[in-house]
N, C-alpha and C positions, 0 to 999 in steps of 0.2 A: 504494500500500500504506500500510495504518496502523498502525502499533504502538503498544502498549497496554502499557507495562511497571511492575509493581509500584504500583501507583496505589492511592492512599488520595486520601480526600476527607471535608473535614467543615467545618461553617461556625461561626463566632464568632454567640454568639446575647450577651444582654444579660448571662447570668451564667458565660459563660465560652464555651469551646471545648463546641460541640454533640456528638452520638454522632457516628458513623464511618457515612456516607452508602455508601462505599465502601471498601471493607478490601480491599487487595493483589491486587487485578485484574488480569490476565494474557489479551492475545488477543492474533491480530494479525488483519487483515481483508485478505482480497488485492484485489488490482488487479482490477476489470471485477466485483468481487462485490457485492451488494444485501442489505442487512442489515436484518433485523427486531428493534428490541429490545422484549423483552416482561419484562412484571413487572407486580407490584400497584400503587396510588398510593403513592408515595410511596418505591419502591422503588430510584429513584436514573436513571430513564430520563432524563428531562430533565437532571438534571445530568452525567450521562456525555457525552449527545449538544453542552452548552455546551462541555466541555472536549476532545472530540474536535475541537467546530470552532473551537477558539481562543481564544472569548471567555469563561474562566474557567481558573484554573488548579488544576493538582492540588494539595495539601497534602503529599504525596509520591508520587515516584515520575516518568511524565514518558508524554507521548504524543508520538510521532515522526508529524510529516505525508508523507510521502516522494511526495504529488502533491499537487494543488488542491484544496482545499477548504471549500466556500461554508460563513457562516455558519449558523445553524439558523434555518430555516425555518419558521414560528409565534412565535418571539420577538421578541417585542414591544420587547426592550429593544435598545441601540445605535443609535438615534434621538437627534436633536438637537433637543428638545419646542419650543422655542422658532422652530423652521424650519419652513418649509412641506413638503408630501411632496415636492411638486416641488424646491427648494432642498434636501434630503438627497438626492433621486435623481442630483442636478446633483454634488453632492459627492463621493456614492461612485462616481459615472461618471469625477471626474476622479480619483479617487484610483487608480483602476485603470489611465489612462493612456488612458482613451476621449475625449478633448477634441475628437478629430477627427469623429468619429458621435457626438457627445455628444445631437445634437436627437432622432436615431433612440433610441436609449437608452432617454431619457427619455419618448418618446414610447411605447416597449414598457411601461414600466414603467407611466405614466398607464394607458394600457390596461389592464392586464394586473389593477392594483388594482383599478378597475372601482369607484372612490370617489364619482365626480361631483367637485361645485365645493369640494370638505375637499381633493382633490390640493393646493390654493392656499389650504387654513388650516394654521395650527401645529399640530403633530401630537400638540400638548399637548390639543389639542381632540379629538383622534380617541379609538374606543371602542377595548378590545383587537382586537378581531377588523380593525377598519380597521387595527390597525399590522401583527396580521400578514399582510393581504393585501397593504399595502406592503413590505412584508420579502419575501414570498414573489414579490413583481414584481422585485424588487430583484437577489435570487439567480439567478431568470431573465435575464434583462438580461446576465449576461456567462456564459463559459465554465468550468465546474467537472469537474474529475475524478470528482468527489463532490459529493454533494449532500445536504445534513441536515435532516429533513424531521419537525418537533416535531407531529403532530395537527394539519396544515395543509387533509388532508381531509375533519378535521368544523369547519372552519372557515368561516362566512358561510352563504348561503342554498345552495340545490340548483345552482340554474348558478354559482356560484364550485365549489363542491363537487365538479363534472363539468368544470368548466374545469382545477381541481388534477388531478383524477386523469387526465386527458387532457395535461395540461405531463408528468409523470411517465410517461406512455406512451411520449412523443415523447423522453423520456431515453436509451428503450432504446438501447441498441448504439454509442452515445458516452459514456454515464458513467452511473453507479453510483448508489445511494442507500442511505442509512441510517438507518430514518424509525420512529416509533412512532406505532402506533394504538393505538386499542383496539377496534376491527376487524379479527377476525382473515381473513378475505374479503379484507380490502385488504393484509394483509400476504402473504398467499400470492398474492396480484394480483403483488405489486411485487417481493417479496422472493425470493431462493433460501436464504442463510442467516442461521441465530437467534440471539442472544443473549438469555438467559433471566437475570433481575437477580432475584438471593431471596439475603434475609438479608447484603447485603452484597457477594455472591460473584458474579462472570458467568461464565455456562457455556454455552460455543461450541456449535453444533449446526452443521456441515453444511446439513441440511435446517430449514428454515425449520418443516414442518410437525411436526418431533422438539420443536424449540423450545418451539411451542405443547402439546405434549402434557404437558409437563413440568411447562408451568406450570400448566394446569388440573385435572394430580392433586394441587396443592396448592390446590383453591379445595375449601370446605366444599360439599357435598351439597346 
């Protein structure tokens, strides 16, 4: 289970404290549930999904992890630019306490990025979408409750694209996801329930496909 209490968010830009990205959000996400978050650009999906999975914090308020949960999945960032993919797979493998299958690990993870001979360059050299196929090998690689899934499905060519949404098949019925597209087809693929991000505010839906409805009576004609 997640909990989402009172959270505000907003970022330091060059001339001060930015707007309110997020103003006093309120869910909670249960255990074995699959979440779609939906909203326009810029409407605060990405940055809900960094602070749900840890690596960002609120400004107020607080998010309770009450099980495991990977970081987000298309984020390019938490990389050490100056290591090879291989040398950060080897990292985060021991950092988890896998030292003893550390070769399998790593060898799911090579795979899985499907990079070629960049596995073995600095990852300062990789494009985004190489970091987040490494990210998304990365998250595979061990066991999560949860799993936070940033537009990981329009990411790379058609067979990473079909390899993503086939990892995410193979989640069913051991862990949960909480992913945004902008494909609503893969959201009602993956997802049972919505959260809908406008003007600030998130509003739970149950049904995944209420989500979507909500948001599309507010796109222009």
């Amino acid at each position: 289970m997640i909990v989402v209490q009172n959270v505000y968010k907003r970022y330091q830009t060059d001339h001060g404290a930015g707007p309110w990205v997020l103003r006093g959000i309120n869910f909670t996400i249960p255990a074995k549930t699959s979440v779609g978050l939906i909203g326009r650009n810029g409407a605060g999906k990405s940055t809900l999904l960094r602070l749900i999975g840890g690596i960002d914090q609120p400004s107020k308020g607080r998010v309770q992890r009450l099980c495991k949960v990977s970081w987000p999945m298309g984020f390019g960032g938490g990389l050490q630019g100056s290591l090879t993919g291989r040398q950060n797979a080897k990292f985060v493998c021991r950092l988890h306490g896998h030292e003893a299958d550390l070769p399998d690990r790593v060898a799911f993870i090579e795979n899985f990025a499907d990079i070629g001979p960049y596995f073995d360059e600095p990852v300062k050299t990789y494009s985004s979408g190489m970091k987040s196929r490494l990210q998304f090998g990365m998250s595979l690689a061990f066991d999560f409750d949860v799993y936070i899934s940033d537009e990981v499905t329009s990411t790379g060519d058609a067979a990473f694209q079909a390899k993503a949404r086939e990892a995410f098949h193979n989640l069913t019925g051991r862990a949960s996801l909480i992913m945004t597209s902008h494909s609503t087809g893969t959201l009602k693929k993956f997802c049972t329930a919505g959260i809908w991000l406008h003007e600030g505010q998130a509003h739970w839906f149950d049904q995944i496909e209420d989500a979507i409805q909500a948001y599309q009576k507010t796109i222009p004609a």
